[in-house]
Residue frames relative to the residue before (quaternion, step in Angstrom):
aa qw qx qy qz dx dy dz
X 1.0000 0.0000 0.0000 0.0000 0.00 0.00 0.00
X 0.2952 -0.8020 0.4734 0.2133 3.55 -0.84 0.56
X 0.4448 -0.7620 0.4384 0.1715 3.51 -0.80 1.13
X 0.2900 -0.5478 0.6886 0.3765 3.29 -1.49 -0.68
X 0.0010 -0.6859 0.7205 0.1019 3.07 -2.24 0.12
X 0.5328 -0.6893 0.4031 0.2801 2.65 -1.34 1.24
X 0.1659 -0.8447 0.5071 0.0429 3.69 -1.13 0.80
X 0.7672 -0.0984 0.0084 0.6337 3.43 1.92 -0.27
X 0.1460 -0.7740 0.6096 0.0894 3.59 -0.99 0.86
X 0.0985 -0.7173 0.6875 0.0551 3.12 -1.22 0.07
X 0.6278 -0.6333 0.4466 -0.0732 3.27 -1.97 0.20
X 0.4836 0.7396 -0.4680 0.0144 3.55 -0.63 -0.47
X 0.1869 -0.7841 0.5831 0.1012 3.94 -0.77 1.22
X 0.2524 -0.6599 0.6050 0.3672 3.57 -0.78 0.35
X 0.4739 -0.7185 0.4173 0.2915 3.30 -1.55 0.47
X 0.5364 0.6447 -0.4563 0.2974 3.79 0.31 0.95
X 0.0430 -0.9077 0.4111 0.0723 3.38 0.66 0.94
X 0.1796 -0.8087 0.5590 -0.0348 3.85 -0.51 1.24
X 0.0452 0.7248 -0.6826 -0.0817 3.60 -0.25 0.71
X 0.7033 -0.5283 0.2851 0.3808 3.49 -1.68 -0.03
X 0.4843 0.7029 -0.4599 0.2447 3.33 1.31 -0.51
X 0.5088 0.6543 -0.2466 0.5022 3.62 2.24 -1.50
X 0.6258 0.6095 -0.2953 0.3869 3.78 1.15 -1.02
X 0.7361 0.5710 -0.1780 0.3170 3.07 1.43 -1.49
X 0.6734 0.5503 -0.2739 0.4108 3.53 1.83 -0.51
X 0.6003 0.4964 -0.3378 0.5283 3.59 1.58 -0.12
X 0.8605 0.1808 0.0093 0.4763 3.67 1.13 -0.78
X 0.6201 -0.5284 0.4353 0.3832 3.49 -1.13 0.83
X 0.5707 0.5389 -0.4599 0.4153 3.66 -0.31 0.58
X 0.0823 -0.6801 0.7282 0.0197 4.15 -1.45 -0.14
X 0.8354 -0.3944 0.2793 0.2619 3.15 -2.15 1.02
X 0.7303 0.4371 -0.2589 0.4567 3.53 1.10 -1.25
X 0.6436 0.5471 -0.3426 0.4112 3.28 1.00 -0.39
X 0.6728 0.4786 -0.3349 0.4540 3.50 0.73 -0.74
X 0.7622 0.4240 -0.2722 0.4065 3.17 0.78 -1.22
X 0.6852 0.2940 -0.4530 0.4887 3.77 0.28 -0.17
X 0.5989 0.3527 -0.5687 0.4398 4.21 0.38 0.51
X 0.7399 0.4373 -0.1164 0.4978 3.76 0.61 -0.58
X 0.3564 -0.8033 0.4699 0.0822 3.10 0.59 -0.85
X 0.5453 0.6007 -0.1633 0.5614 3.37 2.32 -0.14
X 0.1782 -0.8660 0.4637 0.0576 3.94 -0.58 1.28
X 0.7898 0.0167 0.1163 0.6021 2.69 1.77 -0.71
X 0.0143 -0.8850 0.4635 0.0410 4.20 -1.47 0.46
X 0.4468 -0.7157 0.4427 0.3037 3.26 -0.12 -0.20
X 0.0292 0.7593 -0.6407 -0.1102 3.45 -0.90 0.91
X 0.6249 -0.5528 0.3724 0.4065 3.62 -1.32 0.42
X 0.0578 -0.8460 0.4738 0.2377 3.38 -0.87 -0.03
X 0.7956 -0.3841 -0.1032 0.4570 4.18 -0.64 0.88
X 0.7927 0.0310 -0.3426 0.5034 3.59 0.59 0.43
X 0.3721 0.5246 -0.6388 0.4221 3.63 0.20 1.44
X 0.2857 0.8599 -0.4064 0.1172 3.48 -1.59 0.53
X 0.6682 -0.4520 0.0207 0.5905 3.41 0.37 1.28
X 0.6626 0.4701 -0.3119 0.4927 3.79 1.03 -1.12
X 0.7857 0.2910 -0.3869 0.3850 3.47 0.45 -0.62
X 0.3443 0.6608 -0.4640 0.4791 3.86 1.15 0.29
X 0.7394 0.4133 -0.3157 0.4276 3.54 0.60 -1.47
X 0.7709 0.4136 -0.3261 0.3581 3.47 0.66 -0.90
X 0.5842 0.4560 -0.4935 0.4552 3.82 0.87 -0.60
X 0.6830 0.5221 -0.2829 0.4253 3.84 0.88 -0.59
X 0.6991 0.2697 -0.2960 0.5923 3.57 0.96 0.02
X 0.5670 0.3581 -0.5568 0.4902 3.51 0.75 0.15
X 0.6453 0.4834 -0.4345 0.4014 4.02 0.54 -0.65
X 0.5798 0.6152 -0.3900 0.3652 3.74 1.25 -0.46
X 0.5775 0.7068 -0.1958 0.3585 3.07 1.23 -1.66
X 0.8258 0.3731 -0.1982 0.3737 3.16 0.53 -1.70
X 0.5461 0.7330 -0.2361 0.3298 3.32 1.63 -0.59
X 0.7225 0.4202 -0.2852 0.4691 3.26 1.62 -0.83
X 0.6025 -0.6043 0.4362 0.2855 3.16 1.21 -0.48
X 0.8510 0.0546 -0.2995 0.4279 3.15 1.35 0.49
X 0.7921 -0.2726 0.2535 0.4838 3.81 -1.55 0.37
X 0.3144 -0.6658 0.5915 0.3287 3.10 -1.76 1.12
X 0.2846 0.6750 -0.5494 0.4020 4.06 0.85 1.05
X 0.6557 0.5161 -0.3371 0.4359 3.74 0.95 -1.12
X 0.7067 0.5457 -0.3534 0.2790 3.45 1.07 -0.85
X 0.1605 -0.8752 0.4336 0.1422 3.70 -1.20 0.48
X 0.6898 0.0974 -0.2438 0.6747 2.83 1.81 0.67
X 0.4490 -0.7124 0.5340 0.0751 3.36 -1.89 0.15
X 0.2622 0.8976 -0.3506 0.0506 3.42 0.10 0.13
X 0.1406 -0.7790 0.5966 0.1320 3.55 -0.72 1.35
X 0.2097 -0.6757 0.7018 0.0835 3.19 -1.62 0.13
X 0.3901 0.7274 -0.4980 0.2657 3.42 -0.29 0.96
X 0.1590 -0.6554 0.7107 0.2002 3.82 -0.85 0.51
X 0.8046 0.3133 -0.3262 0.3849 4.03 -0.22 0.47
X 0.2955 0.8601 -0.4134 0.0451 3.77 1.02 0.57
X 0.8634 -0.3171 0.1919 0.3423 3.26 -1.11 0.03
X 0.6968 -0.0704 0.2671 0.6620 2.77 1.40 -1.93
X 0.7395 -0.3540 0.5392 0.1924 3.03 -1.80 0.43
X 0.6868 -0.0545 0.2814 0.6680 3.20 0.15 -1.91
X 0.5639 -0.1003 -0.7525 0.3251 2.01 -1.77 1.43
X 0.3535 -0.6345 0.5784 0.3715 3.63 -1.20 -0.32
X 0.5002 -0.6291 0.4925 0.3338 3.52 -1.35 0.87
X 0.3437 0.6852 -0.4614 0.4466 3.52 1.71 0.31
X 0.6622 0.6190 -0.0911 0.4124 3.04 0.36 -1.62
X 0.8457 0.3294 -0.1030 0.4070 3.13 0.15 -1.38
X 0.7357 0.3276 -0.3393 0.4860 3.80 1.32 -0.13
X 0.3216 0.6889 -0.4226 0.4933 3.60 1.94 0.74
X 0.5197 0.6374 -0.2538 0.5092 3.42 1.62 -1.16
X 0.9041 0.3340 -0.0823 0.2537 3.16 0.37 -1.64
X 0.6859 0.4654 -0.1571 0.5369 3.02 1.90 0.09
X 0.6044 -0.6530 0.3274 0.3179 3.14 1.85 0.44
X 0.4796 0.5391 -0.6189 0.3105 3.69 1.09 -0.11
X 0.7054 -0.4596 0.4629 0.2773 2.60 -2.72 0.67
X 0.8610 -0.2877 0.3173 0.2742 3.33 -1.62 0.11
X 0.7641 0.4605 -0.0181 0.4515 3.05 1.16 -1.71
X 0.3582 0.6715 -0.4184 0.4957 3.65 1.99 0.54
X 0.3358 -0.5966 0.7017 0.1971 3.56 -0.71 1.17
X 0.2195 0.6533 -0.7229 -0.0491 3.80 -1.33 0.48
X 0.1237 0.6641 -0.7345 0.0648 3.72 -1.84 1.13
X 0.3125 -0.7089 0.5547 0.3035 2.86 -1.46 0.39
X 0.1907 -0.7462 0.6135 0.1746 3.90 -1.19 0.23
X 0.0497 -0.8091 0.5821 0.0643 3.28 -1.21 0.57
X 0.2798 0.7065 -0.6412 0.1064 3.35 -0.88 1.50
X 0.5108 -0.7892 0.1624 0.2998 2.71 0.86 1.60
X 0.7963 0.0045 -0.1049 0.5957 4.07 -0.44 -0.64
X 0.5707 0.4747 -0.4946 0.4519 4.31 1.00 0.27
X 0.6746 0.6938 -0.2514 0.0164 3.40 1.36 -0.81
X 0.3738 0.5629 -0.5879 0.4448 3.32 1.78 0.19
X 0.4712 0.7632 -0.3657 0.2485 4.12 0.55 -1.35
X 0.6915 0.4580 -0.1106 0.5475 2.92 1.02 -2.02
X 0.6197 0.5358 -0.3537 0.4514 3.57 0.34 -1.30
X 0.6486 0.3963 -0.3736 0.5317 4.04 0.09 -0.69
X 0.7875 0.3111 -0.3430 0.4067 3.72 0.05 -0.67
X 0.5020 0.5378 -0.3972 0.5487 3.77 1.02 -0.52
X 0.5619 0.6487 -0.3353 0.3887 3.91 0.65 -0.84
X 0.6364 0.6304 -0.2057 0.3941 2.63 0.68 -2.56
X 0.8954 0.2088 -0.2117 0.3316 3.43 0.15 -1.91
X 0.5169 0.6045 -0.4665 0.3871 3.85 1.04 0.40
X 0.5320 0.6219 -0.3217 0.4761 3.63 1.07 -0.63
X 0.4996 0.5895 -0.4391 0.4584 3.64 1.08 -1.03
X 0.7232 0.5485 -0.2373 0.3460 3.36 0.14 -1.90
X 0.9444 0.1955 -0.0927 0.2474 3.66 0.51 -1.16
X 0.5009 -0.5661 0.2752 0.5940 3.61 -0.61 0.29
X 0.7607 0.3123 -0.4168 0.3873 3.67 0.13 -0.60
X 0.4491 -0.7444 0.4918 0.0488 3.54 -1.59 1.02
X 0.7797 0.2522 -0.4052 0.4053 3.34 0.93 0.22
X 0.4248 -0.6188 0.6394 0.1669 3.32 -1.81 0.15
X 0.0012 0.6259 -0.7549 -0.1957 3.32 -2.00 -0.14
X 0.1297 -0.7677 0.6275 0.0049 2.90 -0.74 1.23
X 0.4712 -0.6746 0.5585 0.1044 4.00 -0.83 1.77
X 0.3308 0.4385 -0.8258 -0.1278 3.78 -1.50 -0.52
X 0.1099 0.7807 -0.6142 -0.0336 3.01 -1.42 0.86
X 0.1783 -0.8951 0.4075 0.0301 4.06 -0.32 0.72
X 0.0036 -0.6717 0.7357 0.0871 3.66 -0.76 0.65
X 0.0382 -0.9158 0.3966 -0.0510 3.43 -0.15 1.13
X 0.4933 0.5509 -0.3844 0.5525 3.30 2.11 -0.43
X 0.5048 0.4946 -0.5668 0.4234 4.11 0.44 -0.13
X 0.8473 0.2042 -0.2758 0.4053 3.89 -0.12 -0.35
X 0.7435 0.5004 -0.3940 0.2039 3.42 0.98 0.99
X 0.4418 -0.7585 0.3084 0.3667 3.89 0.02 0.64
X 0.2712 -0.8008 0.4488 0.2895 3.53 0.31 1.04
X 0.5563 0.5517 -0.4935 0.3776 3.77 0.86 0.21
X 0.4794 0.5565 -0.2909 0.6131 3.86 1.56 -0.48
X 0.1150 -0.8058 0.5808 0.0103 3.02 -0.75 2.03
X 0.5411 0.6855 -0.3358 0.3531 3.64 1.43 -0.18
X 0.6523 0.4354 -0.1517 0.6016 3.36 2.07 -0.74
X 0.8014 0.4307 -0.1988 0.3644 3.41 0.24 -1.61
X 0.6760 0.3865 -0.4089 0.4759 3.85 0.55 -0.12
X 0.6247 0.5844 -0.3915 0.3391 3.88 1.02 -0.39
X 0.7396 0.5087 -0.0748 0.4343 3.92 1.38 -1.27
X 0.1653 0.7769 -0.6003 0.0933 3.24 -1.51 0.61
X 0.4965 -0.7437 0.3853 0.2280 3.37 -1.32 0.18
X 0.1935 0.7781 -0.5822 0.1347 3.31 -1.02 0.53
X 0.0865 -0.6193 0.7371 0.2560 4.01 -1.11 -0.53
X 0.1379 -0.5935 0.7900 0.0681 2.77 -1.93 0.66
X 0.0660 -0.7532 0.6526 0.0486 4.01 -0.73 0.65
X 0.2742 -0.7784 0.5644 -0.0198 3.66 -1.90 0.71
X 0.0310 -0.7344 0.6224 0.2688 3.75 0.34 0.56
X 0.2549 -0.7434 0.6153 -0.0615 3.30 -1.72 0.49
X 0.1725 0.8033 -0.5700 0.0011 3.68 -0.86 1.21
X 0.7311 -0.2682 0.3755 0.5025 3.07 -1.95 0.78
X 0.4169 0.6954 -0.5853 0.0115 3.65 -1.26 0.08
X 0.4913 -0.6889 0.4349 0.3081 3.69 -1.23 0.52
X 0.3645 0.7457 -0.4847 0.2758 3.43 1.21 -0.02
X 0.8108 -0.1502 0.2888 0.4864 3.60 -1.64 0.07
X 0.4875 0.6091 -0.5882 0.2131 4.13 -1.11 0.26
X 0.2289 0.6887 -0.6868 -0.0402 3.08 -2.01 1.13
X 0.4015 -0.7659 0.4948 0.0859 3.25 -0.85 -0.07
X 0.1446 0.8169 -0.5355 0.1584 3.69 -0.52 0.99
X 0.1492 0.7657 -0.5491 0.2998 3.49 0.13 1.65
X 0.3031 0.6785 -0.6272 0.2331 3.10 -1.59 1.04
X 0.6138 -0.7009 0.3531 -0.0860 3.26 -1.29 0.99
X 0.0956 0.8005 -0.5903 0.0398 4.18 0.06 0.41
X 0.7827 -0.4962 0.3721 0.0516 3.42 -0.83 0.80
X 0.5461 0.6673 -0.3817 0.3328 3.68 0.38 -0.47
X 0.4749 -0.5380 0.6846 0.1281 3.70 -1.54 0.63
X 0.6159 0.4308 -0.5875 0.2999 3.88 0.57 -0.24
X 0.7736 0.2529 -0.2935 0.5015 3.68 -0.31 0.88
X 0.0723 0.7876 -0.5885 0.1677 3.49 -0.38 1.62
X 0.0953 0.7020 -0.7022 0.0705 3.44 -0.97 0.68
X 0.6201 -0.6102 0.4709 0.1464 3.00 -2.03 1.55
X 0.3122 -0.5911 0.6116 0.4232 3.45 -1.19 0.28
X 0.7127 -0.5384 0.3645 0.2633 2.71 -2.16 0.79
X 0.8393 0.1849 -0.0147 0.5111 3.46 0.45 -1.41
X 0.7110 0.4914 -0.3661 0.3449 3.90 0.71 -0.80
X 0.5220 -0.6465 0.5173 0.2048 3.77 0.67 0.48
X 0.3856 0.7818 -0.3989 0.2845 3.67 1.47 0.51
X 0.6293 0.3658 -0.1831 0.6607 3.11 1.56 0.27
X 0.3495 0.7490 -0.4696 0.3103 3.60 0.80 0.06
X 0.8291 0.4123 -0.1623 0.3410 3.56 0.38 -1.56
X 0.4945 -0.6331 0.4957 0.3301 3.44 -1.30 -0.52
X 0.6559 -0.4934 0.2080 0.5321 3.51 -0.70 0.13
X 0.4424 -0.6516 0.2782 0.5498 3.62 -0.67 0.55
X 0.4627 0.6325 -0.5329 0.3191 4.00 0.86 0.17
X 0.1774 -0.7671 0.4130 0.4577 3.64 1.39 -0.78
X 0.2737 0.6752 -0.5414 0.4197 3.34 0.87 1.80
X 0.5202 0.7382 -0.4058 -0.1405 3.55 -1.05 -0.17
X 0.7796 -0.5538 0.2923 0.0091 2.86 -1.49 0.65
X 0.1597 -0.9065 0.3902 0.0236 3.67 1.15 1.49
X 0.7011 0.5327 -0.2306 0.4142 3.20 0.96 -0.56
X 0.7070 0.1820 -0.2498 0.6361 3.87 0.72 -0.08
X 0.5953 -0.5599 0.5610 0.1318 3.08 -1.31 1.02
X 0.8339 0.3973 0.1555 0.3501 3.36 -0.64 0.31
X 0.5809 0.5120 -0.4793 0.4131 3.58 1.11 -0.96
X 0.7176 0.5974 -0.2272 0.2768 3.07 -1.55 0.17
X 0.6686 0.6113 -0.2847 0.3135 3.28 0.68 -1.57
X 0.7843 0.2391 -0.3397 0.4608 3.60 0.80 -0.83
X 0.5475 0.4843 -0.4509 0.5122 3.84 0.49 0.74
X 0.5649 -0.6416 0.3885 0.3440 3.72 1.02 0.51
X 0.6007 0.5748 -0.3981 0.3876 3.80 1.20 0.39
X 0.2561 -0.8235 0.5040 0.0469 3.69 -0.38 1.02
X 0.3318 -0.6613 0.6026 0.2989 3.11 -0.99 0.88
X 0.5360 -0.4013 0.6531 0.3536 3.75 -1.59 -0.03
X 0.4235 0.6011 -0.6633 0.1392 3.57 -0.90 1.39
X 0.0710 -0.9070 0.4094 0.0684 3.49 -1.23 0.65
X 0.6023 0.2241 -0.2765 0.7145 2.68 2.13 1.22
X 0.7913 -0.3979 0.3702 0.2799 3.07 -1.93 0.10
X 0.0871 0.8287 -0.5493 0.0621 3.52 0.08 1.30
X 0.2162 0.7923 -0.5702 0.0196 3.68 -1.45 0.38
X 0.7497 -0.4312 0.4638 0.1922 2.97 -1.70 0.74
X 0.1741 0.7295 -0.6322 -0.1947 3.94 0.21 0.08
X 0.6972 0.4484 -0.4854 0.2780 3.59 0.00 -0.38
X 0.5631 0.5159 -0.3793 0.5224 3.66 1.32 -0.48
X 0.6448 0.4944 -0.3218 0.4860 3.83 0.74 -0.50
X 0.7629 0.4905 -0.2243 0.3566 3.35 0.91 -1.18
X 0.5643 0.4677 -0.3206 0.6000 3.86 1.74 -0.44
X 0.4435 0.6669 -0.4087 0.4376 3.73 1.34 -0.29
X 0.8539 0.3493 -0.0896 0.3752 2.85 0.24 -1.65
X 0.6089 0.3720 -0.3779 0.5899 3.81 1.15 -0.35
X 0.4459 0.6694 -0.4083 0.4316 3.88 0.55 0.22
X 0.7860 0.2322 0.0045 0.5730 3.60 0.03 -1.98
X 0.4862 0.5448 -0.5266 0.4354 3.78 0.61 0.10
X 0.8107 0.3695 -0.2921 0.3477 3.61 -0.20 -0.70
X 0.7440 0.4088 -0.2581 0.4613 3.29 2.14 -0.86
X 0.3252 0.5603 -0.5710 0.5042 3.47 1.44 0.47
X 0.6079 0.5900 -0.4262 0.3172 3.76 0.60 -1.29
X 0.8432 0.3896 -0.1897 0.3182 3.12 0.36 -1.75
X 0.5818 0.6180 -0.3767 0.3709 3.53 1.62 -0.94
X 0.6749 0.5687 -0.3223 0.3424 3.34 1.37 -0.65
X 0.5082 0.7589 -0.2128 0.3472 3.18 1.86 -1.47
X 0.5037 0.4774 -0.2677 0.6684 3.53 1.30 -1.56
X 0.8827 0.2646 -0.3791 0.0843 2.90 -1.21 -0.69
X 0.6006 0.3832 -0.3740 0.5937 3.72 1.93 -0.18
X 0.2584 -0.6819 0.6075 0.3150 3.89 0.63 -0.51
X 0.1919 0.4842 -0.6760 0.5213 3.70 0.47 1.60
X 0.4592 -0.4781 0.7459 0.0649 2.88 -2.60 0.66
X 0.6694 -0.4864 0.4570 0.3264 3.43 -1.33 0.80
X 0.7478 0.4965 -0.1602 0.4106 3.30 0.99 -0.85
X 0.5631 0.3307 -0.4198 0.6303 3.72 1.43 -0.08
X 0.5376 0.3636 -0.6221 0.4379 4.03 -0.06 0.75
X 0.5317 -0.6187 0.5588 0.1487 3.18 -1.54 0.98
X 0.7641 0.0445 0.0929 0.6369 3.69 0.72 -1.16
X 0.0052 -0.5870 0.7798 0.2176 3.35 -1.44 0.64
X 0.0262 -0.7538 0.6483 0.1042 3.28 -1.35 0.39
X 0.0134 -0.8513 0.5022 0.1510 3.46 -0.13 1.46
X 0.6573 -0.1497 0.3665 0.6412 4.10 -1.65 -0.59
X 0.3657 -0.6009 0.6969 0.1395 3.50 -1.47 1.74
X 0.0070 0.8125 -0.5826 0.0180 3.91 -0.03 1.10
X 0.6214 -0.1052 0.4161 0.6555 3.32 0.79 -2.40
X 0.5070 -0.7089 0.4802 0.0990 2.48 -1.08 1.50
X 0.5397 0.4530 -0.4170 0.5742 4.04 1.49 -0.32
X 0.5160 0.5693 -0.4146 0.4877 4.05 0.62 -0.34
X 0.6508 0.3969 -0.2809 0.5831 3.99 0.39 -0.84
X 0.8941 0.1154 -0.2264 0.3688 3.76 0.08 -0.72
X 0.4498 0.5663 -0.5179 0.4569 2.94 1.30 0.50
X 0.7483 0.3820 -0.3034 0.4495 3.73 0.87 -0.28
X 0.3614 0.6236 -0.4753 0.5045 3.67 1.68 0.15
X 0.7517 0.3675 -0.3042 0.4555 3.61 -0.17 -2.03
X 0.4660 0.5620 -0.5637 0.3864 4.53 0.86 -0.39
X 0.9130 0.2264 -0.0663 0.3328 3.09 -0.09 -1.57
X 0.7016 -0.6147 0.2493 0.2601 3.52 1.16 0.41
X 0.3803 0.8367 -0.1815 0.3498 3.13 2.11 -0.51
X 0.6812 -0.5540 0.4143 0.2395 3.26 -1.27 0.66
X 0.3880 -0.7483 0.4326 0.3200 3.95 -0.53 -0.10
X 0.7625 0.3883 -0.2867 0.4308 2.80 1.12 -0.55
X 0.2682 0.8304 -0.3178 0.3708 2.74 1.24 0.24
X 0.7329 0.1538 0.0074 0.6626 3.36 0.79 -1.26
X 0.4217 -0.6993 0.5769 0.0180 3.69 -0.92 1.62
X 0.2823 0.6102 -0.7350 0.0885 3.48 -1.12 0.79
X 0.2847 -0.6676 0.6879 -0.0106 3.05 -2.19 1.01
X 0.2649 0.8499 -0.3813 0.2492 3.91 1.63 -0.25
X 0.6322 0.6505 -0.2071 0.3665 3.12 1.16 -0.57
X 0.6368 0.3247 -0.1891 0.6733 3.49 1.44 -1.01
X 0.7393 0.5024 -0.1178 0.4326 3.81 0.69 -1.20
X 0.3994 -0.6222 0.6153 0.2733 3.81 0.73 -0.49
X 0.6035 -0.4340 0.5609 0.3643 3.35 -1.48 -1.14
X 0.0216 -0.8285 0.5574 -0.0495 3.56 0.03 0.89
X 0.4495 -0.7690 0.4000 0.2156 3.02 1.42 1.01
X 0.8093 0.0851 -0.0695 0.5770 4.57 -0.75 -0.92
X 0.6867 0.3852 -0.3947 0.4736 3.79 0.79 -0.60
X 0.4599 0.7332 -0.4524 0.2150 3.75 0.42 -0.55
X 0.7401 0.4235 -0.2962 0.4304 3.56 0.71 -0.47
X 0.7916 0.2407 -0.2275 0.5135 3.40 0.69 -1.20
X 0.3843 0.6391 -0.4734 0.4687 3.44 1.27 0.68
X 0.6215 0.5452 -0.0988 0.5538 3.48 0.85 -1.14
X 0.5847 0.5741 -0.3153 0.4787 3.83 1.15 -0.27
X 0.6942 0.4810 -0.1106 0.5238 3.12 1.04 -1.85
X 0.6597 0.3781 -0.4128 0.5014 3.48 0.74 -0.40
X 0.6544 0.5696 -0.3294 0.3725 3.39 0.44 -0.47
X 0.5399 0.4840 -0.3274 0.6059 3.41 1.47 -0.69
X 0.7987 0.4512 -0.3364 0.2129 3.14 0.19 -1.00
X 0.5689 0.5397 -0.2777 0.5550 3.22 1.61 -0.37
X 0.4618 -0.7328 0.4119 0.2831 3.91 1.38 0.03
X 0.1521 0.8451 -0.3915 0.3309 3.33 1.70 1.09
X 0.7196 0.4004 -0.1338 0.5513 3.30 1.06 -1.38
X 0.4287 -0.5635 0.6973 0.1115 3.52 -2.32 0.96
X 0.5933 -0.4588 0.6215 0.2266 2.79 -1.90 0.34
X 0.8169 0.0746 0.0620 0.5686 4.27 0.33 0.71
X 0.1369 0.7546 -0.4842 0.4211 3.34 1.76 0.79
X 0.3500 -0.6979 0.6115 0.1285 3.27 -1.26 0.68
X 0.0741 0.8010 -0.5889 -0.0777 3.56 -0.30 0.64
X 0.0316 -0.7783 0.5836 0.2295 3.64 -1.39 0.42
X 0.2636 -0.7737 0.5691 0.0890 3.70 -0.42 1.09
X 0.0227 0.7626 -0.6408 0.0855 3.55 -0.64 1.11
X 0.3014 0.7484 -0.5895 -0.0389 3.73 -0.56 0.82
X 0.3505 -0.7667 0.5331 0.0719 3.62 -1.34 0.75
X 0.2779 0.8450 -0.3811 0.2519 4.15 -0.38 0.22
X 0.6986 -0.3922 -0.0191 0.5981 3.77 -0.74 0.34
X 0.4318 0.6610 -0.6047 0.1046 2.97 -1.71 -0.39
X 0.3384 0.4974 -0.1614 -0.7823 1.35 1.26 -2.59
X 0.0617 -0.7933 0.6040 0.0453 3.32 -0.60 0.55
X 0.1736 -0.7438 0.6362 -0.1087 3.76 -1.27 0.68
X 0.0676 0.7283 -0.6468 0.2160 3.52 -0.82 1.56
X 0.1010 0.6907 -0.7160 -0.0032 3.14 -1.26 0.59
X 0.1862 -0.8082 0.5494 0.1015 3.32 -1.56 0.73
X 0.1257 0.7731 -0.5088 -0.3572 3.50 -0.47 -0.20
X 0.1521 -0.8161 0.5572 0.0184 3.65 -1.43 1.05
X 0.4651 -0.6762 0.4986 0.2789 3.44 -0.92 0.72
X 0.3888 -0.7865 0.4712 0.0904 4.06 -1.08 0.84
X 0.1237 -0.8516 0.5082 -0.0341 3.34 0.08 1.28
X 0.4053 -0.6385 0.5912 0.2802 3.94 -1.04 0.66
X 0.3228 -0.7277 0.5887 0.1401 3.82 0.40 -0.29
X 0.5875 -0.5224 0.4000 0.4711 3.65 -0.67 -0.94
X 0.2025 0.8647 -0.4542 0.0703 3.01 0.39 0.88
């Protein structure tokens, strides 16, 4: 099977910076609290002309330039994001615009929300097959503080915004892949504009307490933010971590120990070491940055790259395994080989 490697990353922070102490004056709660359940001090919300699209594009143009080559080389585009701009256009689309690619640039967006950078590399992977040109940039990018009530203390102290972006080539190096997906309401967010969540059930009953009921019989609950389950998210997420690990583990016959970096979805910081002290594993091993950045929910991984470069973390031929989990529920993990490009 041919892989990908990673040839350039990029970035993008919005410029409002909210720590919890800012959390602590709208809501019953404080710095010490958030940070020893979460492990988060601080995030970034956008402020009036910043917004998931312009995240994607300062982050794929910083990706772009990183690898060293033309947005002409590229043959596809990919965002990842559960909070975009728009429907229509895509924020695909629209940073193909902004970077001048040719005609012949596949751009879509995908949403599986905090798996979707995961997803975005394999969806890549299999479009690259198809065409003559071989690379990609693949986007998660998130304005996540628009769909959250800052009066919700189960949501609003965990999220933030940012993009993180990855160029990406055809390559024979090291690569697998092990993605897949389970139903579940424990993580619901409103659409932005279609009012698909607006109504009550069509009995004009409903039903606060289950996430979700309804939806596939055409009966909506009343929500107008980002709501979740953590404890139903949190046994998720220490669950499919070790089996993203192992599904990958099988399929390359490698040891936990020949990967250089795991870098999973920057959720909670008790999620990572709750899935370290599981499997016996090193700390450093597994990278987190949640602290300055929150949960940025599709950008979190290849966000979490760039920082890692930027701190001079990453090798030339570094193994990397990327594992991210989140609504749907959905769950991806990749493993990909790290390339310096021309930088």
């Amino acid at each position: 099977m041919q892989g990908l490697k990673i040839i350039g990353l990029g970035s993008a922070l919005p410029g409002k910076r909210v720590h919890n102490d800012d959390l602590a004056k709208i809501m019953e709660t404080s710095d010490e609290w958030i940070f020893s359940r979460t492990g988060i001090h601080e995030r970034r919300f956008c402020e009036k002309e910043e917004s998931a699209a312009t995240l994607a594009i300062k982050a794929g143009k910083d990706a772009l330039e990183s690898s060293g080559i033309s947005a002409s080389d590229l043959g596809v585009i990919l965002v990842a994001s559960m909070s975009p701009d728009f429907t229509a256009p895509s924020m695909a689309a629209i940073l193909a615009k902004e970077l001048s690619c040719e005609e012949d640039c596949i751009a879509l967006d995908i949403n599986a929300a905090c798996s979707g950078f995961v997803y975005g590399l394999e969806v890549a992977r299999g479009l690259l097959a198809s065409l003559e040109k071989k690379r990609a940039l693949v986007v998660g990018t998130e304005q996540l503080s628009r769909l959250l009530k800052m009066e919700d203390r189960t949501t609003s102290v965990l999220f933030g915004d940012g993009a993180g972006a990855a160029v990406v080539e055809e390559s024979n190096t090291d690569y697998a892949s092990f993605l897949g997906s389970r139903g579940d309401f424990s993580i619901v967010s409103p659409s932005l504009y279609t009012g698909a969540f607006d109504g009550f059930y069509e009995d004009g009953t409903e039903n606060p307490e289950i996430l979700g009921q309804g939806a596939t019989e055409g009966k909506h609950e009343k929500i107008d933010h980002l709501m979740m389950d953590g404890k139903s998210v949190f046994l998720f997420a220490i669950d499919i971590i070790p089996r993203c690990i192992e599904g990958i583990l099988k399929k390359t016959g490698e040891r936990l120990e020949e990967i250089d970096h795991v870098v999973c979805h920057q959720a909670n910081s008790r999620i990572i070491r709750n899935v370290v002290r599981h499997l016996k594993a090193k700390p450093e091993q597994f990278f987190e940055d949640m602290e300055l950045y929150g949960n940025t929910s599709g950008a979190s991984i290849p966000f979490a790259l760039k920082d890692m470069e930027e701190q001079g973390l990453l090798k030339e031929g570094e193994k990397l395994l990327l594992i991210g989990f989140g609504a749907g529920l959905t769950f991806g993990a990749v493993e990909i080989v790290y390339g310096e490009g021309k930088r």
